[in-house]
Backbone as CSV, one residue per row, in Angstrom:
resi,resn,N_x,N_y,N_z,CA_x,CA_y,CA_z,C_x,C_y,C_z
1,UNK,-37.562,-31.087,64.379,-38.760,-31.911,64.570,-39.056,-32.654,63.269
2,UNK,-39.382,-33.872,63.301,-39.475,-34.791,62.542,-41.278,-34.515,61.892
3,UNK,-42.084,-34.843,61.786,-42.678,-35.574,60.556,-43.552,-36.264,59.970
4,UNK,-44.348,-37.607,60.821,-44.272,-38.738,59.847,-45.325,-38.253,58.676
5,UNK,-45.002,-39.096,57.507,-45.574,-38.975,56.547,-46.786,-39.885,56.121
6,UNK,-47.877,-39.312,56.591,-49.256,-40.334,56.521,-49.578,-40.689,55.160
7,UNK,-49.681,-42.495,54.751,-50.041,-42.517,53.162,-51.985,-41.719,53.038
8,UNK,-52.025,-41.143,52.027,-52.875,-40.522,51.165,-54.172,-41.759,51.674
9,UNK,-55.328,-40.749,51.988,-56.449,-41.605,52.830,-57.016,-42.395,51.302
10,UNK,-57.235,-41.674,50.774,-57.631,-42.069,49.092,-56.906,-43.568,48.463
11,UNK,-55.623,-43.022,48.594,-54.509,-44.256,48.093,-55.427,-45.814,49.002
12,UNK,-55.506,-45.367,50.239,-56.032,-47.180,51.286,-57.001,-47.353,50.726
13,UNK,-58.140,-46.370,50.413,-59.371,-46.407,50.182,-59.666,-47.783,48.938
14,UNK,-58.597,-47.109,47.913,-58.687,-47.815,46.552,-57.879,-49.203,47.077
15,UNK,-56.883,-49.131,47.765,-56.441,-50.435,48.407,-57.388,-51.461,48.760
16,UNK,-57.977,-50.967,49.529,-59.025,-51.767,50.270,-60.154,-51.885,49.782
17,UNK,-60.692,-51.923,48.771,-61.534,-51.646,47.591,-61.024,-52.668,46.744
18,UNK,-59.780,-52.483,46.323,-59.463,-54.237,45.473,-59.289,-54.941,46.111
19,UNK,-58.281,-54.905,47.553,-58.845,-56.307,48.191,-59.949,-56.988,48.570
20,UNK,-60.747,-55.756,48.554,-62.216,-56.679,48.685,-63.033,-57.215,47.800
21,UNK,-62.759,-56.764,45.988,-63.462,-57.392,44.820,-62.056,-59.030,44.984
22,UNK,-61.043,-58.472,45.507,-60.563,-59.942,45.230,-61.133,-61.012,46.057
23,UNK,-61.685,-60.239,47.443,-61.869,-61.383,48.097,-63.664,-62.295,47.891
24,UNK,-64.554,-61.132,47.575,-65.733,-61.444,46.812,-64.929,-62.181,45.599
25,UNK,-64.469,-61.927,44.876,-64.172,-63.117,43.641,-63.721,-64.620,44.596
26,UNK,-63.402,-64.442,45.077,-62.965,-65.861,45.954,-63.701,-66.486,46.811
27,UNK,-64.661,-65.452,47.224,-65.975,-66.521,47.538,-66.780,-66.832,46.604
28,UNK,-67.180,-66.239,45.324,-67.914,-66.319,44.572,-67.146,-68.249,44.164
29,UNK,-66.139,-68.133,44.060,-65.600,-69.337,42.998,-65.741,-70.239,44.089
30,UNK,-65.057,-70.509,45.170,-65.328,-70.987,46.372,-66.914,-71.421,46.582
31,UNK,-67.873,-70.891,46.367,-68.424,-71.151,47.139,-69.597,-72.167,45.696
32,UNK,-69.331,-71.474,44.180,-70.132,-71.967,43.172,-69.202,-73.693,43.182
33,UNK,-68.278,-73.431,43.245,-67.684,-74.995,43.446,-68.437,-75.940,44.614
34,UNK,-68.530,-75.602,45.756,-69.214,-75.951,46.987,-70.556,-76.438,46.193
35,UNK,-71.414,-75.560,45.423,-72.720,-75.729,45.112,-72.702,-77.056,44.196
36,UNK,-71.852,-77.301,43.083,-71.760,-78.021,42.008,-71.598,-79.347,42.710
37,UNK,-70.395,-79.462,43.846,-69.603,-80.593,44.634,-70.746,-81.012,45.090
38,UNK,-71.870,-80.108,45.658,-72.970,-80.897,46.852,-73.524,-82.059,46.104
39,UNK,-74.465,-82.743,46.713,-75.107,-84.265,46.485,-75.851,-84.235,45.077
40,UNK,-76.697,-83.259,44.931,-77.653,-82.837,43.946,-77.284,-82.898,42.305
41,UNK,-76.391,-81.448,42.677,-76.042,-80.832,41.282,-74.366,-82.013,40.874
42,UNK,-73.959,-82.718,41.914,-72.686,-83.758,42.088,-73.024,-84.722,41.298
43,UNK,-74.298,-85.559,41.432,-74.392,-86.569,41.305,-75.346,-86.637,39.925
44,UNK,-75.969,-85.301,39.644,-76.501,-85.324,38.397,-75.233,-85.154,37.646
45,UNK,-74.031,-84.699,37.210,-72.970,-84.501,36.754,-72.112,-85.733,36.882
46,UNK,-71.988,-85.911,37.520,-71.125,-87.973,37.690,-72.517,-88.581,37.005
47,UNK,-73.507,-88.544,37.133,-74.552,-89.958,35.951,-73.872,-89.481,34.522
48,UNK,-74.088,-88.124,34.287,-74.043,-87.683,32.540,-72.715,-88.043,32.086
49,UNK,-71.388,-87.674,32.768,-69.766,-87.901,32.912,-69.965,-90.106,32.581
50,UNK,-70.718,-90.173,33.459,-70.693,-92.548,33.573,-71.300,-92.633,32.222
51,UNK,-72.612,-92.122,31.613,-73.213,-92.409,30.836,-72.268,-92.178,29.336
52,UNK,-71.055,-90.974,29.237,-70.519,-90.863,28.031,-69.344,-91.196,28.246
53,UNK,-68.965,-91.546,29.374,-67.335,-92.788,29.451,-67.979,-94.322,28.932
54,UNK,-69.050,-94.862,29.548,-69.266,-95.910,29.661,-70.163,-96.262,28.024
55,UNK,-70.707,-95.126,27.401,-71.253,-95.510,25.808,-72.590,-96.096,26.424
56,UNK,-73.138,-95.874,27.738,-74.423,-97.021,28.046,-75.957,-97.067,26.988
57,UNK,-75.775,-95.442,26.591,-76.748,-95.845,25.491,-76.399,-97.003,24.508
58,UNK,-75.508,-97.087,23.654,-75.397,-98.225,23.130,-75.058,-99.625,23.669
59,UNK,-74.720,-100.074,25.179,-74.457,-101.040,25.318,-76.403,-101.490,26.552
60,UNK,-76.688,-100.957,26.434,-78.059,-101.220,27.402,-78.887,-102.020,27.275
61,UNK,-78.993,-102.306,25.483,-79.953,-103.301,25.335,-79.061,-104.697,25.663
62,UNK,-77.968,-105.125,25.243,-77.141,-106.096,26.163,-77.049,-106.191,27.222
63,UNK,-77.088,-105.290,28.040,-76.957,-105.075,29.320,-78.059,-105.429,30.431
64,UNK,-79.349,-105.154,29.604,-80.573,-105.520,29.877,-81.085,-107.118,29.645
65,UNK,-80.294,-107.365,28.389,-80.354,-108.791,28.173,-79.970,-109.812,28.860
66,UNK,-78.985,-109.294,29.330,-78.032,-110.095,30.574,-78.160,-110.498,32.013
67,UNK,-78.511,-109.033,32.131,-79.588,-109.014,33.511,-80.520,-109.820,33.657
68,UNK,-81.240,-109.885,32.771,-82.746,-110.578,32.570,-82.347,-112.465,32.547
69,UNK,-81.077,-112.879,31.844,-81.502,-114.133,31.624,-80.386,-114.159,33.057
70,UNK,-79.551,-113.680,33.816,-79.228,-113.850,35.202,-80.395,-113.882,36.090
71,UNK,-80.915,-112.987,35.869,-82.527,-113.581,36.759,-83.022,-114.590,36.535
72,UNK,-83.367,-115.044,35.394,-84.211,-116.400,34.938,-82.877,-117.751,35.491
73,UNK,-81.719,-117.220,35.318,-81.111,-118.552,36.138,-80.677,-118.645,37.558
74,UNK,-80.471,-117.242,38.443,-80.557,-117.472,39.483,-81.324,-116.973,40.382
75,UNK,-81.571,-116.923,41.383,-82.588,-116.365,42.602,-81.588,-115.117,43.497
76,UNK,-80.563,-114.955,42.811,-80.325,-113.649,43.582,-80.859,-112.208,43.451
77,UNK,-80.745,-111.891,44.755,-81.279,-110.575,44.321,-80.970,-109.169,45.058
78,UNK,-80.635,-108.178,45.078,-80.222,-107.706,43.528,-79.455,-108.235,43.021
79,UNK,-79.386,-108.257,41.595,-78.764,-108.816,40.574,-77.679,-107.817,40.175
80,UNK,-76.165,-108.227,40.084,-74.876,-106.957,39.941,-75.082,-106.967,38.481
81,UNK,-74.856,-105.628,37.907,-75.069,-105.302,36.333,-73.488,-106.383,35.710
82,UNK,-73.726,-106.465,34.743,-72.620,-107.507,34.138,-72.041,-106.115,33.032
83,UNK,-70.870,-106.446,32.961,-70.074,-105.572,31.890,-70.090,-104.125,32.359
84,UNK,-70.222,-103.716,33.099,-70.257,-102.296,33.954,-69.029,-101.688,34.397
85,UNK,-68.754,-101.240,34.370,-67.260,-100.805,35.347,-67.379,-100.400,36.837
86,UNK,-68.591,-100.262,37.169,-68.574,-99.907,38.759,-69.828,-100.635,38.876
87,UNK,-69.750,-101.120,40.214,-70.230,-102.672,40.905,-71.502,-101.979,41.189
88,UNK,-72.652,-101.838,40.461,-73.915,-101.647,41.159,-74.577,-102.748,41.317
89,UNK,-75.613,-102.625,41.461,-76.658,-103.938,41.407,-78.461,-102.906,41.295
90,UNK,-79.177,-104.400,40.360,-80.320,-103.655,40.099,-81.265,-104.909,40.844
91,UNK,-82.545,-104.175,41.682,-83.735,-105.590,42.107,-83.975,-106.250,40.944
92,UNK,-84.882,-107.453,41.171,-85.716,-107.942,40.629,-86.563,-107.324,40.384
93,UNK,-87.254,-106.761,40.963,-88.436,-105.858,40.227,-88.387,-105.118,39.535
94,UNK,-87.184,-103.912,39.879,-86.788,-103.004,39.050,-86.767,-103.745,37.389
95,UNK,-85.597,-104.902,37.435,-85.282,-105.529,36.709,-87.041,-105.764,35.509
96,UNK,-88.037,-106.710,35.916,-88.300,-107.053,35.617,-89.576,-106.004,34.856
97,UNK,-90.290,-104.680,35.752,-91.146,-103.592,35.384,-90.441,-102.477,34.386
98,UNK,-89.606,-102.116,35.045,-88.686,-101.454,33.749,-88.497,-101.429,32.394
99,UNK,-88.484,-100.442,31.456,-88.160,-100.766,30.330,-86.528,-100.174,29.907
100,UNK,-86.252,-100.172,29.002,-85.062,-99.971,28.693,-84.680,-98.544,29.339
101,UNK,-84.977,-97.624,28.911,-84.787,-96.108,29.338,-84.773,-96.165,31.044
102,UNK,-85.651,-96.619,31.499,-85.571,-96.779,33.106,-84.955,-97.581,33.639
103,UNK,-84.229,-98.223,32.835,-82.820,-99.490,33.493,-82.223,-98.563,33.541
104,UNK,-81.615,-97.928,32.317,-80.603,-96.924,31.938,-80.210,-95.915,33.186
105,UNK,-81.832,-95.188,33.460,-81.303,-94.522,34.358,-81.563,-95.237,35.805
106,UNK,-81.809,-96.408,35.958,-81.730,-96.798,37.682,-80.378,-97.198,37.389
107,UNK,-79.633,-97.309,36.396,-77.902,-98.081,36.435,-77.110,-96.921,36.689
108,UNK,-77.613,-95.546,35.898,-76.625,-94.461,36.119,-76.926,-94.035,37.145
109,UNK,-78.398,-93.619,38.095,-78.446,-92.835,39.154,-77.337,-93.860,40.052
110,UNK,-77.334,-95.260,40.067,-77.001,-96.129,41.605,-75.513,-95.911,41.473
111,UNK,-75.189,-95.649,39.672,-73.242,-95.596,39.524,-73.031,-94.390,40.012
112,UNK,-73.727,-92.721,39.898,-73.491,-91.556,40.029,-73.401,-91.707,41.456
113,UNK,-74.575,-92.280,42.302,-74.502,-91.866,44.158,-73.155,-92.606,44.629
114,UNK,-72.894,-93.803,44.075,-71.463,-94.638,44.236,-70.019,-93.699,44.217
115,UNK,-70.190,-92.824,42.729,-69.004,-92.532,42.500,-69.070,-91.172,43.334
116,UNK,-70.242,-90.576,43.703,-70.159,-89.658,44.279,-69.516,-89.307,45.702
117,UNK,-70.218,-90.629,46.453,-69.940,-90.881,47.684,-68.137,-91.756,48.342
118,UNK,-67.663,-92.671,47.383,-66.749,-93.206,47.494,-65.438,-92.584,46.192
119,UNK,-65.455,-91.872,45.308,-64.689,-90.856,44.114,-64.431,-91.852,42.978
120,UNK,-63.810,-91.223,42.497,-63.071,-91.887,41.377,-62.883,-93.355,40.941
121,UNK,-62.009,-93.732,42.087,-61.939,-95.264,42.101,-62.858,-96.496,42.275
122,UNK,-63.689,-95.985,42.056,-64.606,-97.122,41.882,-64.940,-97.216,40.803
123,UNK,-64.356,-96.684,39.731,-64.123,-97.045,37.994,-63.404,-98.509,38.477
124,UNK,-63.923,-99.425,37.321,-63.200,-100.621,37.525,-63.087,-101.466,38.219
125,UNK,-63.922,-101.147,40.120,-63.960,-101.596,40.788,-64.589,-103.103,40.627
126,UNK,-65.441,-103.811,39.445,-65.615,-104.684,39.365,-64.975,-106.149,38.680
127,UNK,-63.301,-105.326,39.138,-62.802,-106.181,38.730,-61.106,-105.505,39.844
128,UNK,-60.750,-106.479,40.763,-59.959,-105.832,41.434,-58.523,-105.967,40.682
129,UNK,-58.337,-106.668,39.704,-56.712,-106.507,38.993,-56.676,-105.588,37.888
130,UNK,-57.877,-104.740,37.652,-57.785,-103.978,36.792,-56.713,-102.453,36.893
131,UNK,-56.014,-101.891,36.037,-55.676,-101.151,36.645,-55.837,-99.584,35.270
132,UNK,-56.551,-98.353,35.369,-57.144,-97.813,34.904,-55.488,-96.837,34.281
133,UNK,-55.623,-96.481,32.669,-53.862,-96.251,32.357,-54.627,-94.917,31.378
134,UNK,-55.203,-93.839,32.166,-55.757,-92.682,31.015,-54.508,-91.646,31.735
135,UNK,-54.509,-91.100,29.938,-53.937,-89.748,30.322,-53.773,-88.654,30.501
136,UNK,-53.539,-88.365,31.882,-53.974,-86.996,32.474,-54.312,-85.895,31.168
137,UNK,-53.398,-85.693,30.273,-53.509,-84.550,29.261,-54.633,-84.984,27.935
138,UNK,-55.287,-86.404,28.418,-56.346,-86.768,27.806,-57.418,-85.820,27.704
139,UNK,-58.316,-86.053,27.457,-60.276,-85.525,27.448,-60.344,-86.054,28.919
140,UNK,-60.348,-87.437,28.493,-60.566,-88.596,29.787,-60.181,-88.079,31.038
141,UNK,-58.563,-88.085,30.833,-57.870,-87.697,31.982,-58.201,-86.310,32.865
142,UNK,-58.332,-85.909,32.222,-59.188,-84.410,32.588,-60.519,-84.003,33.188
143,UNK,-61.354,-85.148,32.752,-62.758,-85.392,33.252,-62.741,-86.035,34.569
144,UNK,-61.642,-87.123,34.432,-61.799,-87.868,35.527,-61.367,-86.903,36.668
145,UNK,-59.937,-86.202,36.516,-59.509,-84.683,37.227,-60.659,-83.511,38.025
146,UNK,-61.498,-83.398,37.078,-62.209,-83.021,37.408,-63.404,-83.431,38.323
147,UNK,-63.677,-84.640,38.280,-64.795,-85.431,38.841,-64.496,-85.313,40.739
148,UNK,-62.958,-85.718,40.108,-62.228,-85.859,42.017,-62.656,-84.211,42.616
149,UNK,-63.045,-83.633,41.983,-63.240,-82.193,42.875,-64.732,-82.146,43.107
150,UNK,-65.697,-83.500,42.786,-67.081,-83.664,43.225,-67.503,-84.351,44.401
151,UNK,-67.902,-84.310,45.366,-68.065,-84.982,46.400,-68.146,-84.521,47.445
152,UNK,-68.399,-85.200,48.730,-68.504,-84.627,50.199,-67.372,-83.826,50.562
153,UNK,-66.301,-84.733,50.746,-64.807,-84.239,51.130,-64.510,-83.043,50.594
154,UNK,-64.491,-82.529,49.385,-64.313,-81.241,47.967,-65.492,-80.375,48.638
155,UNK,-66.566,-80.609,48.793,-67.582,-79.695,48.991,-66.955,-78.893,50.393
156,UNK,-66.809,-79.969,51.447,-66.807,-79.241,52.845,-65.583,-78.253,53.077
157,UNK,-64.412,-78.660,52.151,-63.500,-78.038,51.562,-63.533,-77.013,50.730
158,UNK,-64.433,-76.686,49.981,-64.743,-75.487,49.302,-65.831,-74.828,49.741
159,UNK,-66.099,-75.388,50.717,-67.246,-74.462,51.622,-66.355,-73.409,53.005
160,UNK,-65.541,-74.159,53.502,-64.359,-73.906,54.475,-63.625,-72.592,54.008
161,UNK,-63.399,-72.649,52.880,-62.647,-71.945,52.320,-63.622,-70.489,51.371
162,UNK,-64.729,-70.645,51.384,-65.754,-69.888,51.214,-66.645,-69.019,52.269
163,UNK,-66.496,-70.000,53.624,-66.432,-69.177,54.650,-65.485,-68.388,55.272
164,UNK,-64.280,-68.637,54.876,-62.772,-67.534,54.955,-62.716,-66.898,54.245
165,UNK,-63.092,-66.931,52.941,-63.172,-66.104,51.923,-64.514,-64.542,52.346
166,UNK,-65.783,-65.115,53.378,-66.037,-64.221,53.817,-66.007,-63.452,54.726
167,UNK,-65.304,-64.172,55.803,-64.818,-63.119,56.957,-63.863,-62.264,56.350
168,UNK,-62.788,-62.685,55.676,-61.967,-61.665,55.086,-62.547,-60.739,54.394
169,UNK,-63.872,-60.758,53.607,-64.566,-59.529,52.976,-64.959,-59.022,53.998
170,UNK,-66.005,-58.945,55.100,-66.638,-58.439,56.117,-65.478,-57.816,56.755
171,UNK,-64.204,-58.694,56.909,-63.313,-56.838,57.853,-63.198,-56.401,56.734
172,UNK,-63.001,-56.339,55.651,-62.645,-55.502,54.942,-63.375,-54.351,54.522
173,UNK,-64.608,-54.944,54.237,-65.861,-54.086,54.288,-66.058,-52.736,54.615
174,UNK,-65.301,-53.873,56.667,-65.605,-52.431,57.900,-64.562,-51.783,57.525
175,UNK,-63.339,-52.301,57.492,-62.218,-51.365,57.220,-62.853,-50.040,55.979
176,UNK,-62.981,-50.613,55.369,-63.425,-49.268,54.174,-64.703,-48.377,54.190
177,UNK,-65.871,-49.238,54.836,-66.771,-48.663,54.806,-67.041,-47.283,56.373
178,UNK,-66.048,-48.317,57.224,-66.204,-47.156,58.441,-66.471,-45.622,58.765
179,UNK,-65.508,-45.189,58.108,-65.006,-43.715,57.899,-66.077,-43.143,57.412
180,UNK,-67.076,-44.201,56.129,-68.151,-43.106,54.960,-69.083,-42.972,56.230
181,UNK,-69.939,-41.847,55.324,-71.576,-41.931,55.635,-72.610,-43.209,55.067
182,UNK,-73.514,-43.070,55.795,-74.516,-44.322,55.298,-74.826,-44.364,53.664
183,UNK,-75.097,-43.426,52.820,-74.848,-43.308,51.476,-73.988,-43.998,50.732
184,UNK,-72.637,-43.142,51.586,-71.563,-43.714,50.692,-71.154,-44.770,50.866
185,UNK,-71.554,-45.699,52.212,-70.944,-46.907,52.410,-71.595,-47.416,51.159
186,UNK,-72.620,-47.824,51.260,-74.145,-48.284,49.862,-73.602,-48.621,48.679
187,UNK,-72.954,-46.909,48.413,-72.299,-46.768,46.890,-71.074,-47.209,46.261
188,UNK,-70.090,-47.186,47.739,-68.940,-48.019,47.385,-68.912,-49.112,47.426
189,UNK,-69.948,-50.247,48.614,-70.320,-51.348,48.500,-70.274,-51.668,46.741
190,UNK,-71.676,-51.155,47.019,-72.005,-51.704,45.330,-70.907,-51.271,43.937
191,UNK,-69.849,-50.405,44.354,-69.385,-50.191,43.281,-68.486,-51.523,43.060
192,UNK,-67.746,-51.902,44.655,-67.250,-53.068,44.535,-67.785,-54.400,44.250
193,UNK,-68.949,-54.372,44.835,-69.789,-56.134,44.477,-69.721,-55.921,42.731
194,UNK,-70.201,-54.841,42.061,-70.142,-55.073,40.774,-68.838,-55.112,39.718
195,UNK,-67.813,-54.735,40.911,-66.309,-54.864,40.052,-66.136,-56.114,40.010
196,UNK,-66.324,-57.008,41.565,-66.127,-58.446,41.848,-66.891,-59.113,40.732
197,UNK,-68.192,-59.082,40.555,-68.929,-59.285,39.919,-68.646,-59.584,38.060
198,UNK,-68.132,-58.664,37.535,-67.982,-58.658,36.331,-66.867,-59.237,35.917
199,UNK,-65.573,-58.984,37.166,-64.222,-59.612,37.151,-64.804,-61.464,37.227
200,UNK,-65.736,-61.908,37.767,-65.856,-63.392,38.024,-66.465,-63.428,37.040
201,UNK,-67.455,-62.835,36.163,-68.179,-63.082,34.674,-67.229,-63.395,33.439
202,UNK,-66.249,-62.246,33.846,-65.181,-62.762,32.810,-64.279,-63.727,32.989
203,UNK,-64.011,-64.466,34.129,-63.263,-65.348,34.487,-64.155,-66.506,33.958
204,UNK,-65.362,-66.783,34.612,-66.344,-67.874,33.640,-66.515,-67.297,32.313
205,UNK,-66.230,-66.715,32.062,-66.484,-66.799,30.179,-65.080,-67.322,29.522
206,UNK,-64.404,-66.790,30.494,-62.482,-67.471,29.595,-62.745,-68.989,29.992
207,UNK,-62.699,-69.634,30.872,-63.211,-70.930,31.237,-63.742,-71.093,30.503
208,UNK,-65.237,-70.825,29.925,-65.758,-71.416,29.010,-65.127,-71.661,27.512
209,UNK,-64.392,-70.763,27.415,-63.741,-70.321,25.747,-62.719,-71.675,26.099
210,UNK,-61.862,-71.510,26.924,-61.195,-72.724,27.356,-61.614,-73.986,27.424
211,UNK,-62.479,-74.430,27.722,-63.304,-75.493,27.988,-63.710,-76.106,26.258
212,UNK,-64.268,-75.085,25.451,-64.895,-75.396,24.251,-63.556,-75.508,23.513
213,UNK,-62.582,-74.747,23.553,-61.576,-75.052,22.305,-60.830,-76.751,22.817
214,UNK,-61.222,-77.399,24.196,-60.562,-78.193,24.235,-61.197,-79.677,23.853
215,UNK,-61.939,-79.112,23.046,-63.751,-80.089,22.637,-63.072,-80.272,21.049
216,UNK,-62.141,-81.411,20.897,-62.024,-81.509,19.515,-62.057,-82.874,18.872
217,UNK,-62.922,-83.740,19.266,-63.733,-84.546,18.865,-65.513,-84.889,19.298
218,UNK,-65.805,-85.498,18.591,-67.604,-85.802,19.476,-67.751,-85.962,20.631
219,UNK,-66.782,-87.127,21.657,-66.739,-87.522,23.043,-66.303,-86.335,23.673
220,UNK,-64.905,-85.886,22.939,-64.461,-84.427,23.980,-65.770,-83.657,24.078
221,UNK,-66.536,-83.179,23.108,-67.587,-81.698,22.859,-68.942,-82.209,23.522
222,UNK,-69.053,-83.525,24.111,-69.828,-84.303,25.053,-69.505,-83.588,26.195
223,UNK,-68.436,-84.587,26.705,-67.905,-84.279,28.088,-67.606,-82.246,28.056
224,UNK,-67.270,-81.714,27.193,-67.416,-80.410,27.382,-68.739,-79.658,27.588
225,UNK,-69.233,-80.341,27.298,-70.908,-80.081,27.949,-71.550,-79.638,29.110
226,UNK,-71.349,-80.826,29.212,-71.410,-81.413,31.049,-70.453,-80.717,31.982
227,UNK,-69.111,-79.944,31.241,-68.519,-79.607,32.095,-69.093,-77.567,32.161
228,UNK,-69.615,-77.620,30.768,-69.900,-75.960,30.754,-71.415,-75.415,31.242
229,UNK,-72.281,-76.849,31.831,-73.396,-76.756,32.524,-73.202,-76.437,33.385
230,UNK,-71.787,-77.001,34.238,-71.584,-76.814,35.856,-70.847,-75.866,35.626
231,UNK,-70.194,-75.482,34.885,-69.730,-73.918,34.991,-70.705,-72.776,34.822
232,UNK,-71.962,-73.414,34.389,-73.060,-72.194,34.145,-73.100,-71.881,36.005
233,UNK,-73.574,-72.482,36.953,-73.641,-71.924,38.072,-72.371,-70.765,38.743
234,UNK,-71.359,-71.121,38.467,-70.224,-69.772,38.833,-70.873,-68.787,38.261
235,UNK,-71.307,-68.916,36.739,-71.614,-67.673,35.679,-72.990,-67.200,36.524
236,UNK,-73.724,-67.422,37.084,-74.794,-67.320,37.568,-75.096,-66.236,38.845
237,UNK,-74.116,-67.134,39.563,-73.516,-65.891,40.683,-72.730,-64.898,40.605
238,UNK,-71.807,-65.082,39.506,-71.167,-63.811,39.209,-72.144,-62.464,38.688
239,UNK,-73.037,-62.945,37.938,-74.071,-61.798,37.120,-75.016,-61.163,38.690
240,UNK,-75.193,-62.677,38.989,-76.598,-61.846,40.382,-75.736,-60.780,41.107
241,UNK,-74.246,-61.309,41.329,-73.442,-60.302,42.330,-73.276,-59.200,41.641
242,UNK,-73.269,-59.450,40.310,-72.685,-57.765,39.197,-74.120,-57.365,39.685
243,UNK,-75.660,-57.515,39.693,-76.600,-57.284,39.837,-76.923,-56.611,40.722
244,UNK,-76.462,-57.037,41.810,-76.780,-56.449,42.894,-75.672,-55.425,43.475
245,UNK,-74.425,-55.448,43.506,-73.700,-54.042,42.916,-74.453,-53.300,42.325
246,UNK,-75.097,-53.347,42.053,-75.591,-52.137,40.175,-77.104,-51.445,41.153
247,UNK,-77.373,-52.533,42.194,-78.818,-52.243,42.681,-78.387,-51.100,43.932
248,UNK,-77.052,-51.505,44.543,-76.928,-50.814,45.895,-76.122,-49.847,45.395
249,UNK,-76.083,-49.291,43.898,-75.137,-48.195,43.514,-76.272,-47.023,43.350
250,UNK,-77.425,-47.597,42.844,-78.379,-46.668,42.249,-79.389,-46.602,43.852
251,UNK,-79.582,-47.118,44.863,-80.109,-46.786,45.942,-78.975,-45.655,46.549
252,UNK,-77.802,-46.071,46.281,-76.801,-44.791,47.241,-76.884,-43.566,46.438
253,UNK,-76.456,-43.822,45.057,-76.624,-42.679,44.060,-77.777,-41.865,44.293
254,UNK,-79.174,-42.594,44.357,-80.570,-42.029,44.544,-80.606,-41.257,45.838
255,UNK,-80.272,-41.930,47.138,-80.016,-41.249,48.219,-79.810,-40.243,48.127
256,UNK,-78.482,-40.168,47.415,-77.259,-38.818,47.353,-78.183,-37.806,46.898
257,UNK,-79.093,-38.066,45.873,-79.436,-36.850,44.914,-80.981,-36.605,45.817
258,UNK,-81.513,-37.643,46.393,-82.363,-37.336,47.261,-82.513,-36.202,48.179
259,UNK,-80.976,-36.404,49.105,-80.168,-35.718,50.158,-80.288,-34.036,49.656
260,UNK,-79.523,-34.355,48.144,-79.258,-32.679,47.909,-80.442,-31.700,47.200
261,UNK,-81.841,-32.648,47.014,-82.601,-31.960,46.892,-83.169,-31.587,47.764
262,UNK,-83.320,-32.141,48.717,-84.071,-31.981,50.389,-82.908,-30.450,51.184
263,UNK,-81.994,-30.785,51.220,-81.267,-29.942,51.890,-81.102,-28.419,51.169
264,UNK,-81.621,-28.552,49.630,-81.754,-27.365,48.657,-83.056,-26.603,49.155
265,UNK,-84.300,-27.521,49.294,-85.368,-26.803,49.874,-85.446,-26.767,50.805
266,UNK,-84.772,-26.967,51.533,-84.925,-26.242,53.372,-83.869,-25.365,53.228
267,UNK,-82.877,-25.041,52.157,-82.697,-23.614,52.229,-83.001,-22.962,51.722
268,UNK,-84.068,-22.816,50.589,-84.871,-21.958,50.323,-85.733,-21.854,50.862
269,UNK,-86.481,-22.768,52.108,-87.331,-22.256,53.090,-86.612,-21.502,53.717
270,UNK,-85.847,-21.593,54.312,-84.989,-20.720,55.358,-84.713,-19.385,54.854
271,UNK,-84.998,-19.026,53.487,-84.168,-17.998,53.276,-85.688,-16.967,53.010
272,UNK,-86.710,-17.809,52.489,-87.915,-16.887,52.314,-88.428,-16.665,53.815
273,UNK,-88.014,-17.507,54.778,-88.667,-16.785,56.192,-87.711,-15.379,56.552
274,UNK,-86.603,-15.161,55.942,-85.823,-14.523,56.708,-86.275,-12.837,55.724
């Protein structure tokens, strides 16, 4: 008679326990990308990215100048910004109530929703024989790399993939949590959300270390900025998730010790009736 040899319940346990901090790490990143890509936190990040490609603080008061005597010679309206790299246009009114600082930003909000909504290529777009020659292993090239992962298309895409990222935790969950008691599901939960948790803290902190050593002029340690703001949100969710691991460890833990004090004095009731 044969045998079979069942693997060690313990051995799956811990199995299924890292596949599930891996798969919480993969929604966590998944899904802080999703957050950054959306309209909001997208398009505040494409103005700051236009404003230190384009130098607009220093070119604005020209820019404003230009505008202004295009109004005084023609009756169009809106009026397209001159010397810009992406084709906005500002009213007349705007134009004319505005002061410098509020050109500035009605030129970057209208370039940020542009580049947000249509990507990349609408650098330059105000001029169709232009043809844009940065290199990828640039600052530049890298920013711009990065930018293409902002937008509708990127978001619904890293949302897609953030919702797979959680069905695959949820069986996994059941797979591991099935077998415990209500306690221990709690405790192993949380032991894992806070493994996931600290494993994605340190992944945004190497990113960041990465990010800053690649800051080796003024424009780079700019654009590294802007890029370690939007990495603050990954860092954000990684800590709340280490957080809340840490919260459903000490409710199961508490349970546990709850449990064995309760079940201690009902046998010392039991034993003084007898």
């Amino acid at each position: 008679m044969t045998h079979r040899i069942e693997p060690p319940a313990e051995a799956n346990r811990w199995l299924l326990a890292a596949a599930l901090a891996v798969a919480i790490v993969a929604f966590l990143a998944f899904f802080s990308a999703a957050q950054v890509a959306s309209s909001g936190p997208g398009e505040r990040v494409m103005a700051r990215t236009i404003a230190d490609m384009t130098e607009i603080d220093n070119a604005i008061p020209d820019i404003q100048a230009s505008l202004r005597e295009a109004a005084d010679q023609s009756g169009v309206d809106p009026i397209p910004v001159p010397d810009f790299p992406i084709a906005v246009e500002v009213s007349r009114d705007t134009l004319l109530s505005a002061d410098t600082d509020e050109l500035r930003d009605e030129i970057l909000t209208r370039s940020a929703a542009r580049t947000y909504d249509d990507g990349v290529p609408v650098w330059d777009d105000t001029d169709p024989d232009a043809q844009q020659s940065i290199a990828r292993s640039s600052t530049a090239g890298g920013m711009q790399a990065a930018l293409g992962l902002v937008g509708p298309t990127p978001r619904v895409i890293f949302l897609a993939l953030a919702i797979i990222s959680t069905l695959g935790a949820a069986a996994l969950t059941f797979a591991l949590a099935a077998p415990m008691s209500a306690l221990r599901r709690l405790t192993a939960l949380g032991a894992v959300l806070t493994t996931a948790g600290m494993l994605a803290v340190l992944g945004a902190l190497l990113l960041r270390l990465i990010t800053r050593a690649a800051a080796d002029d003024p424009f780079a340690d700019s654009l590294a900025d802007i890029a370690l703001d939007a990495q603050n949100v990954g860092l954000r969710n990684a800590i709340t998730t280490s957080a809340l691991g840490l919260a459903f460890v000490a409710l199961g833990v508490g349970g546990g010790i709850l449990d064995e004090r309760r079940n201690s004095t009902d046998g010392l009731s039991f034993d003084r009736d007898i």
